[in-house]
LOSETI-761572 format. One record per residue: residue number from 1; x, y, z of N, C-alpha, C in turn; residue in one letter. Coordinates in nm, 3 decimals. Atoms other than C-alpha are relative to their C-alpha. Layout:
BEGIN
+-----+---------+---------+---------+---------+---------+---------+---------+---------+---------+------+
: seq :      nX :      nY :      nZ :     caX :     caY :     caZ :      cX :      cY :      cZ : type :
+-----+---------+---------+---------+---------+---------+---------+---------+---------+---------+------+
: NUM :       X :       Y :       Z :       X :       Y :       Z :       X :       Y :       Z :    A :
...
+-----+---------+---------+---------+---------+---------+---------+---------+---------+---------+------+
//
This chain:
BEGIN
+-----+---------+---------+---------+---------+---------+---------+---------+---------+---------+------+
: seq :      nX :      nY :      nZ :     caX :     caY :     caZ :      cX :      cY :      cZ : type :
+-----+---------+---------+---------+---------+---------+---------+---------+---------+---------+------+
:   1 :  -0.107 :   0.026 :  -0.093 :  -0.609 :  -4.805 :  -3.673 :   0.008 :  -0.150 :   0.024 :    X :
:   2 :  -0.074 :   0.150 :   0.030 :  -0.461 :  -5.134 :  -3.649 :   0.036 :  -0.056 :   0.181 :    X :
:   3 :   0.009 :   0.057 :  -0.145 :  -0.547 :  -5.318 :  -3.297 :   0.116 :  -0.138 :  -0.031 :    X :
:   4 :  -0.073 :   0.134 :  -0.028 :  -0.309 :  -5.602 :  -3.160 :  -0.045 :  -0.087 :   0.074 :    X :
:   5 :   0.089 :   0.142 :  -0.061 :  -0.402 :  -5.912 :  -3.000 :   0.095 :   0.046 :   0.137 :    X :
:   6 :  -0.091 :  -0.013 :  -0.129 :  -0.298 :  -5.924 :  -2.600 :   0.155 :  -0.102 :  -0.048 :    X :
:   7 :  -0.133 :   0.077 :   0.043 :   0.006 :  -6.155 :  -2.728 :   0.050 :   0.020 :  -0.074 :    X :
:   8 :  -0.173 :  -0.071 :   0.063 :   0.134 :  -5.895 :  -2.961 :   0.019 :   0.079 :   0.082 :    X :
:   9 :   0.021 :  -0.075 :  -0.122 :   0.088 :  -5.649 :  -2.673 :   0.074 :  -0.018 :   0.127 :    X :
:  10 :  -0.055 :   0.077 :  -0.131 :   0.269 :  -5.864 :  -2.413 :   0.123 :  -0.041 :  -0.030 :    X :
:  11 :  -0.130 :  -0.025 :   0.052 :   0.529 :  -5.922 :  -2.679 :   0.094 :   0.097 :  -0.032 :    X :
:  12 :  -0.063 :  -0.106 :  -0.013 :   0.563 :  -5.597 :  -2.716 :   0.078 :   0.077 :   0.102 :    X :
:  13 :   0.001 :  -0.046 :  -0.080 :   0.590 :  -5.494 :  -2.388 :   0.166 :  -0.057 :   0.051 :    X :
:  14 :  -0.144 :   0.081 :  -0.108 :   0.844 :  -5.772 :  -2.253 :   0.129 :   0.066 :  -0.096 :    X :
:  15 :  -0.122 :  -0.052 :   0.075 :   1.076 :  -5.625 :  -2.581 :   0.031 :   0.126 :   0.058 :    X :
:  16 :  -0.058 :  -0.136 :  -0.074 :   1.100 :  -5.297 :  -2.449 :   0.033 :   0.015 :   0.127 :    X :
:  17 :  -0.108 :   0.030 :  -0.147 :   1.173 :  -5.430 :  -2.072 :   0.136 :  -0.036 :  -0.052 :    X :
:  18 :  -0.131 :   0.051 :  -0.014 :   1.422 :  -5.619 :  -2.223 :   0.088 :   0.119 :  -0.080 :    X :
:  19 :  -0.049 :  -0.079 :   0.035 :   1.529 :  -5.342 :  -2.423 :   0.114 :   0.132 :   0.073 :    X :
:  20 :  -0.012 :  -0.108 :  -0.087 :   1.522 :  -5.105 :  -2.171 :   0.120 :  -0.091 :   0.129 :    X :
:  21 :  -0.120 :   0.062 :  -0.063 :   1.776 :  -5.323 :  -1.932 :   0.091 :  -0.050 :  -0.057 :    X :
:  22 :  -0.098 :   0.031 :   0.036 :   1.989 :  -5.419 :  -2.166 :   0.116 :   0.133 :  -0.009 :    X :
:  23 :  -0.039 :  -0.145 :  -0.003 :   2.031 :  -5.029 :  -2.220 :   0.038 :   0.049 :   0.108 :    X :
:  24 :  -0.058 :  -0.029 :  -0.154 :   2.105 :  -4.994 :  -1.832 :   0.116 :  -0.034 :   0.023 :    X :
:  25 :  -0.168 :   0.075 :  -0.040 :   2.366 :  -5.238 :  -1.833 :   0.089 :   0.068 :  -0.063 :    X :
:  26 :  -0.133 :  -0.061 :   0.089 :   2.540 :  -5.112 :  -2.140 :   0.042 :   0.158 :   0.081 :    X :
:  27 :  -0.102 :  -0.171 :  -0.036 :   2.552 :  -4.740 :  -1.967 :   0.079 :  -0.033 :   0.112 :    X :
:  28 :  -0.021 :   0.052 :  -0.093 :   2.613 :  -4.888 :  -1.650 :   0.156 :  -0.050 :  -0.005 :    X :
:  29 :  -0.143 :   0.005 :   0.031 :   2.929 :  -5.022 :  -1.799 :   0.094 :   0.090 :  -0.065 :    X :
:  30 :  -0.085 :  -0.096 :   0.065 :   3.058 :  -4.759 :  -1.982 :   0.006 :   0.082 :   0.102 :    X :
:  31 :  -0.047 :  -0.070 :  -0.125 :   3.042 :  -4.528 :  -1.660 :   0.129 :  -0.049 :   0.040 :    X :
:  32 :  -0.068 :   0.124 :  -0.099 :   3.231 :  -4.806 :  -1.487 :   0.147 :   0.042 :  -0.107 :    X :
:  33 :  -0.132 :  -0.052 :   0.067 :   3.501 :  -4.744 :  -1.811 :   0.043 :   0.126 :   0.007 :    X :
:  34 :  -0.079 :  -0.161 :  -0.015 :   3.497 :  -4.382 :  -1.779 :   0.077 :  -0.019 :   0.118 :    X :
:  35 :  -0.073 :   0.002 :  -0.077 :   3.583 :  -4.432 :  -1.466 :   0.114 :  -0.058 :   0.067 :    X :
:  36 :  -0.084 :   0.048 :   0.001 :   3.827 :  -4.643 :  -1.452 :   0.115 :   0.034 :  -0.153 :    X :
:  37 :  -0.083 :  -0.058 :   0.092 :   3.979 :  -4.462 :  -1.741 :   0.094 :   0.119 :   0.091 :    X :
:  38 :  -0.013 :  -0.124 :  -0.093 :   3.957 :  -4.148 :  -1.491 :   0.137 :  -0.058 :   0.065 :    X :
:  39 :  -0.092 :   0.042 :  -0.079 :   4.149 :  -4.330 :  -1.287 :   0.170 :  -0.050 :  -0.011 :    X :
:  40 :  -0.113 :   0.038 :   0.048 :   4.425 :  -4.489 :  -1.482 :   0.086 :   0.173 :  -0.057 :    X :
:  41 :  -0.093 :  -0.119 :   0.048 :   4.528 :  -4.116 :  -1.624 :   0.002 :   0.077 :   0.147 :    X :
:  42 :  -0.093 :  -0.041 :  -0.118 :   4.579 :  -4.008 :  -1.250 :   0.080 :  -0.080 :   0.061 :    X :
:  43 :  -0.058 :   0.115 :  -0.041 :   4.755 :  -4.308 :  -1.178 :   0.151 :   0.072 :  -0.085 :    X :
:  44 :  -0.093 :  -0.005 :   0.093 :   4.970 :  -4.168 :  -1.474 :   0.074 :   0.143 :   0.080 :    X :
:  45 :  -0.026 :  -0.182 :  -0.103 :   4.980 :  -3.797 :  -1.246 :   0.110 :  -0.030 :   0.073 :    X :
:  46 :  -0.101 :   0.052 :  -0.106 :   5.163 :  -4.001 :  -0.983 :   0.157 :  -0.032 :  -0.038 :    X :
:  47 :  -0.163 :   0.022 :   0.070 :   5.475 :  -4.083 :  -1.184 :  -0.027 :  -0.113 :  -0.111 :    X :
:  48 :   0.007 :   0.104 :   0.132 :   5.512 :  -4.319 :  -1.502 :   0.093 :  -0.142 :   0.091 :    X :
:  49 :  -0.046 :   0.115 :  -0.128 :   5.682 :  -4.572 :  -1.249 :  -0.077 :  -0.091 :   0.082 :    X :
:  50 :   0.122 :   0.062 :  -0.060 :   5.345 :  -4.646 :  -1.123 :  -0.106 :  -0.072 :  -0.076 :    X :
:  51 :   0.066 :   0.045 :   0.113 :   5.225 :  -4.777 :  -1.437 :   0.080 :  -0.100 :  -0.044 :    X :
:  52 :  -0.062 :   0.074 :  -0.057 :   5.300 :  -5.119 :  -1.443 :   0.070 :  -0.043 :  -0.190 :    X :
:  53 :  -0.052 :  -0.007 :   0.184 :   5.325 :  -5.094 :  -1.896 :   0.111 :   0.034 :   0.001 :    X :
:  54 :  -0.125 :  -0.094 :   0.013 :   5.562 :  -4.794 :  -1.854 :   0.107 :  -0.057 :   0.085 :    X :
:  55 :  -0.139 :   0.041 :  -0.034 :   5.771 :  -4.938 :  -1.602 :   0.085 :  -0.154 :  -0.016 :    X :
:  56 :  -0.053 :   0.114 :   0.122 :   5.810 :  -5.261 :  -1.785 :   0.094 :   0.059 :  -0.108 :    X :
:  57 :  -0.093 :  -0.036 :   0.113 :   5.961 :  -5.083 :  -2.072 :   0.114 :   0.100 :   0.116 :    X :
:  58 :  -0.076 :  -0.061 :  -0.086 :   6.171 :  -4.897 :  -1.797 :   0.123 :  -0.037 :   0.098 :    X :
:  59 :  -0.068 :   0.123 :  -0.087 :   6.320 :  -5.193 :  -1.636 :   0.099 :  -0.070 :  -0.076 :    X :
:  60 :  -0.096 :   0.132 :   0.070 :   6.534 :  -5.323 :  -1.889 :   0.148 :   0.119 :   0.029 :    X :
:  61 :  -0.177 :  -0.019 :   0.000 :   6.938 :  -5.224 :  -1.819 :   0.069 :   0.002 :  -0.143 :    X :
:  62 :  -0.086 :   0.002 :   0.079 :   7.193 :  -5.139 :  -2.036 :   0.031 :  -0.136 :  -0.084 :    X :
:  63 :   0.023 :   0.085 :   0.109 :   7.215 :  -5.499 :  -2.169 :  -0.094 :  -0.045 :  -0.093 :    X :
:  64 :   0.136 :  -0.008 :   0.077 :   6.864 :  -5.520 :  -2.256 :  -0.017 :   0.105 :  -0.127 :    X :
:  65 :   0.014 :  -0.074 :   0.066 :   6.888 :  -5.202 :  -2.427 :   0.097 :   0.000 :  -0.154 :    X :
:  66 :  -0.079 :   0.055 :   0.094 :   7.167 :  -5.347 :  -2.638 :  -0.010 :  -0.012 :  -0.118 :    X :
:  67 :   0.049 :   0.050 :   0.207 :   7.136 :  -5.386 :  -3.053 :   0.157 :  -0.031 :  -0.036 :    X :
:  68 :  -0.134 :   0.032 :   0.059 :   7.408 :  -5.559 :  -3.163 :  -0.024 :  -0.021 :  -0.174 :    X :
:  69 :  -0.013 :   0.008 :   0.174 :   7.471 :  -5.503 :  -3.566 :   0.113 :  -0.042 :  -0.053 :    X :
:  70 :  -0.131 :   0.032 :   0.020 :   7.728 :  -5.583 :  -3.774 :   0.090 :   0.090 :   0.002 :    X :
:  71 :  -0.086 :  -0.095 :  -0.041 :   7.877 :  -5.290 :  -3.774 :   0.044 :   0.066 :   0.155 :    X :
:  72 :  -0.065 :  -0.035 :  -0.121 :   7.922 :  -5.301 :  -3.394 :  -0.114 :   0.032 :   0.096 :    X :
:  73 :   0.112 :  -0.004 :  -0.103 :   7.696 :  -5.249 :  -3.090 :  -0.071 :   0.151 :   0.066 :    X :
:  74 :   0.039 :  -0.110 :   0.044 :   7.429 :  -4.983 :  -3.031 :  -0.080 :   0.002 :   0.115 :    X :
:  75 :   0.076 :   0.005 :  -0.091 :   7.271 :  -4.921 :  -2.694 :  -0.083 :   0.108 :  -0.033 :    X :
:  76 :   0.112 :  -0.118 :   0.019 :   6.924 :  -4.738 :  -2.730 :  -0.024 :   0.098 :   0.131 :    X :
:  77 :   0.021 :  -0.094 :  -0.071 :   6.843 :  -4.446 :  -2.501 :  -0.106 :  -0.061 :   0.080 :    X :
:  78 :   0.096 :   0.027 :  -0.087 :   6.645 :  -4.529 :  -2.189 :  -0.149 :   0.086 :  -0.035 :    X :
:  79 :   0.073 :  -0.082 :   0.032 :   6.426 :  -4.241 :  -2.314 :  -0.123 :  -0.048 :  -0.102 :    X :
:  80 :   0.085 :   0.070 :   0.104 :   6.293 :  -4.430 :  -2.641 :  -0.076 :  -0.095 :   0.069 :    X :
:  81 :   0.051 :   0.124 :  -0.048 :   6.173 :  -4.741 :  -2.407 :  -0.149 :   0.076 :   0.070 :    X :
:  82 :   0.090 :  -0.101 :  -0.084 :   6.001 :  -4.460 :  -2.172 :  -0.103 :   0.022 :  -0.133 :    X :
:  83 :   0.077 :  -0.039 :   0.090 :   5.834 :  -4.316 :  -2.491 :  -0.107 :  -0.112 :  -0.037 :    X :
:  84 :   0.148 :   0.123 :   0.084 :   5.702 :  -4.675 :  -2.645 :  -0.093 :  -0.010 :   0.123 :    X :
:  85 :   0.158 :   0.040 :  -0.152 :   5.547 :  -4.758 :  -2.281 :  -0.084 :   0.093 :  -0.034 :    X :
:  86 :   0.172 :  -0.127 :   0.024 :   5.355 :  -4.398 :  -2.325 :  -0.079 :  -0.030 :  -0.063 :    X :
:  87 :   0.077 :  -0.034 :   0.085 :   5.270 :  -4.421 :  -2.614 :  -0.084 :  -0.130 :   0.000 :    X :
:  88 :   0.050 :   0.098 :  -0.021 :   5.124 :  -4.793 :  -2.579 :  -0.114 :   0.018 :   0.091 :    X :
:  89 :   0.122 :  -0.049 :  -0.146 :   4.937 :  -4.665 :  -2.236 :  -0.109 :   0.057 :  -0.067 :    X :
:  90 :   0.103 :  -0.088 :   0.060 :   4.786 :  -4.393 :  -2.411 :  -0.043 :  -0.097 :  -0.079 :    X :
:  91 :   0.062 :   0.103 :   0.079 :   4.707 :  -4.636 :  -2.721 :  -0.094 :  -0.045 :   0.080 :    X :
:  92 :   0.023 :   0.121 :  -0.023 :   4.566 :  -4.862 :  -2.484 :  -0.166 :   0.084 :   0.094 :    X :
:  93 :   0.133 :  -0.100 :  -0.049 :   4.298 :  -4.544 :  -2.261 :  -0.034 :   0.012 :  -0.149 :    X :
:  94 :   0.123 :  -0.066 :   0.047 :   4.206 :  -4.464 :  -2.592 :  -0.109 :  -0.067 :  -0.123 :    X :
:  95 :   0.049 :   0.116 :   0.017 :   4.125 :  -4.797 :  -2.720 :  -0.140 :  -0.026 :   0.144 :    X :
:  96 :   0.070 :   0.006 :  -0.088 :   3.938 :  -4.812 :  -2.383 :  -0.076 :   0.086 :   0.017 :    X :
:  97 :   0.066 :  -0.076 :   0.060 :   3.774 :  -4.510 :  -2.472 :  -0.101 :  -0.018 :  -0.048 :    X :
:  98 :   0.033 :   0.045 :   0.169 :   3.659 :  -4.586 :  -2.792 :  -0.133 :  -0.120 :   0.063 :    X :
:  99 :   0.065 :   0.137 :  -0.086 :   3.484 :  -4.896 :  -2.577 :  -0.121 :   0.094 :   0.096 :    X :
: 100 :   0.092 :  -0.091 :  -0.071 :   3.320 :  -4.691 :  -2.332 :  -0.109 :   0.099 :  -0.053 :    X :
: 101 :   0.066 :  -0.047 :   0.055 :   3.201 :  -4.452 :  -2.564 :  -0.145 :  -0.034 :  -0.096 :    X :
: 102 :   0.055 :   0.093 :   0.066 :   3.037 :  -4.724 :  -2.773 :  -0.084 :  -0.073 :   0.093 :    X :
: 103 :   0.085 :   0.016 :  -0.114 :   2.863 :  -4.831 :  -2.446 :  -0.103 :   0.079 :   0.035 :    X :
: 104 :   0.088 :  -0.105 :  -0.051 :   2.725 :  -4.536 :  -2.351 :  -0.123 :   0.038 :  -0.107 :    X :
: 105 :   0.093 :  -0.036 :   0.095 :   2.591 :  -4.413 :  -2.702 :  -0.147 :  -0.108 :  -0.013 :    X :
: 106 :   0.106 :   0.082 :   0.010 :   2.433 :  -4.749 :  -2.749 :  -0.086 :  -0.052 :   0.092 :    X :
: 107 :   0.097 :  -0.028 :  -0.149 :   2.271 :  -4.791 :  -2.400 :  -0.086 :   0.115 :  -0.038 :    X :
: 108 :   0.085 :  -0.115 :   0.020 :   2.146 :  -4.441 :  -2.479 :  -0.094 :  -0.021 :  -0.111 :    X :
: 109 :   0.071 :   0.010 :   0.109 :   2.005 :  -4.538 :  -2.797 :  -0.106 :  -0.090 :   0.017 :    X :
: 110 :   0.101 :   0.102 :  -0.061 :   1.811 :  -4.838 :  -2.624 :  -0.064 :   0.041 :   0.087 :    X :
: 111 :   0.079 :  -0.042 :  -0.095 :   1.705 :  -4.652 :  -2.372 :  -0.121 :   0.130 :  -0.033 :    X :
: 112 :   0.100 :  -0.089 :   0.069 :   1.569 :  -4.339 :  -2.581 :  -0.119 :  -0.050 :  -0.061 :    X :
: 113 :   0.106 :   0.028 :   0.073 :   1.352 :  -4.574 :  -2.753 :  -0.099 :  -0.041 :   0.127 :    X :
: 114 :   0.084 :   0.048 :  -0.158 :   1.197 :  -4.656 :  -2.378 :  -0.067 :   0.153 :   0.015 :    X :
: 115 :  -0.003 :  -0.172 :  -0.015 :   1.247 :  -4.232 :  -2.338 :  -0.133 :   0.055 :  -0.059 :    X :
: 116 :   0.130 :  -0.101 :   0.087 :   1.055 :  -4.128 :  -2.620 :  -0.179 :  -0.076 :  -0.037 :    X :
: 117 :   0.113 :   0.037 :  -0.039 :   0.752 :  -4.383 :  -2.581 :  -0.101 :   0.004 :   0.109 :    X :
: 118 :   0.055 :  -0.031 :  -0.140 :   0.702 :  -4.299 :  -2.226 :  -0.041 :   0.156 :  -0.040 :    X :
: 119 :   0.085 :  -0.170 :   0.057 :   0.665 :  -3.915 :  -2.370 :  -0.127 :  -0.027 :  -0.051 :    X :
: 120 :   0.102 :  -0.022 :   0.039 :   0.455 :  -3.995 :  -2.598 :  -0.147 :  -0.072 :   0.037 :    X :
: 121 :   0.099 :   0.075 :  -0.159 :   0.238 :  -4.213 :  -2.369 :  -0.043 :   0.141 :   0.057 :    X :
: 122 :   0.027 :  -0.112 :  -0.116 :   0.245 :  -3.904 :  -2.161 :  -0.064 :   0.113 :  -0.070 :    X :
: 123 :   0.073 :  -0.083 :   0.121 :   0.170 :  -3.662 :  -2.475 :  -0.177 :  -0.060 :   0.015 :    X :
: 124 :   0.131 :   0.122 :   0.050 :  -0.107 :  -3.921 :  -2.540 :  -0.111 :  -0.008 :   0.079 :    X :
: 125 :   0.086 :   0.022 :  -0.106 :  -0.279 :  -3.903 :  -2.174 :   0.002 :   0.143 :   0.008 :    X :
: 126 :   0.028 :  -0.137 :   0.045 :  -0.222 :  -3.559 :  -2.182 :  -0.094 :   0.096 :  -0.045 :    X :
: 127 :   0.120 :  -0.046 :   0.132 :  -0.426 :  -3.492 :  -2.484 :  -0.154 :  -0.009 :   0.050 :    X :
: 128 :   0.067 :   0.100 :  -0.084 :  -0.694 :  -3.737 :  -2.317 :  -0.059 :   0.068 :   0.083 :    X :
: 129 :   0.054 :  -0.090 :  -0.111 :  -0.740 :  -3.555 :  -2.036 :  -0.010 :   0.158 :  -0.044 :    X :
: 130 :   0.015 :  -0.130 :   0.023 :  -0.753 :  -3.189 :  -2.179 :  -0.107 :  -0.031 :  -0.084 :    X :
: 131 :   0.134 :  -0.007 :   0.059 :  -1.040 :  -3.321 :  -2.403 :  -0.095 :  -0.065 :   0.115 :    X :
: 132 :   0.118 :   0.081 :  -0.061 :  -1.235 :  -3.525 :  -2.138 :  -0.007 :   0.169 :   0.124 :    X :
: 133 :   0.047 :  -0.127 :  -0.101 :  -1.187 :  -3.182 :  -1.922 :  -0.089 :   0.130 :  -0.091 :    X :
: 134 :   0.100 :  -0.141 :   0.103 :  -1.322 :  -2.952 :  -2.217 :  -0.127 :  -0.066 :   0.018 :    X :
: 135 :   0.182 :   0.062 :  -0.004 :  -1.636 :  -3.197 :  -2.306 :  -0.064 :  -0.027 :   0.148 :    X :
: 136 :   0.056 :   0.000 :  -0.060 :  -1.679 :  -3.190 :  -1.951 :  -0.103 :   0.158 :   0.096 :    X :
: 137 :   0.010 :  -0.148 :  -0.078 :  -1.687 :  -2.823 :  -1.875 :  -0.116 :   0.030 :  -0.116 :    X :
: 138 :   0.103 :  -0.064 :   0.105 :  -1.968 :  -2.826 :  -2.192 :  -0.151 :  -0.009 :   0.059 :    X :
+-----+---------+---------+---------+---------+---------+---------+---------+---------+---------+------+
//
């Protein structure tokens, strides 16, 4: 078995603090996106008027909506403007998503490696103590 010096031991140690808080923050923030994801799709519950994307594309008038071609002038449907905002919003939760999700996993993945050394630490003392209680009961 392959001993370390106290200063790989101390290097080791401070990597997996830092490991282990970097992994806090990252979940820490991805909550923070779920929830503010949460939030923006009841924001959306309240009316599309309250969404400041959608009612940007909502705000433009009959001249705005205007296309002038050569063959003569072509006002677009208030409806299509409504649609791009949606569909942009949505784009834009599930881009923010996508972010959050990528937070969370990888927090989790920094933190499991904290997870499953503290087990087996615990496996490890475990063991430890069920033999120092047998050879003692001999």
């Amino acid at each position: 078995m392959d001993t370390l010096s106290p200063q790989q031991v101390e290097e080791e140690l401070s990597s997996k603090r830092l490991r282990a808080r970097v992994g806090l923050v990252l979940i820490a923030l991805g909550v923070v996106g779920v929830l503010w994801i949460a939030e923006r799709i009841i924001a959306l519950g309240t009316g599309a008027q309250s969404v400041p994307l959608i009612a940007k594309f909502l705000a433009f008038d009959t001249e705005g909506r205007t296309m002038v071609t050569s063959s003569g002038s072509l006002v677009l449907p208030e409806g299509l403007y409504f649609a791009i905002g949606f569909f942009l919003y949505i784009l834009a939760l599930w881009v923010a998503a996508g972010l959050a999700k990528a937070l969370l996993t990888t927090g989790a993945h920094l933190m499991g490696h904290e997870v499953a050394s503290v087990a087996n630490r615990l496996r490890d003392e475990m063991v430890r103590l069920k033999e120092y209680l047998e050879n003692r009961n001999k």
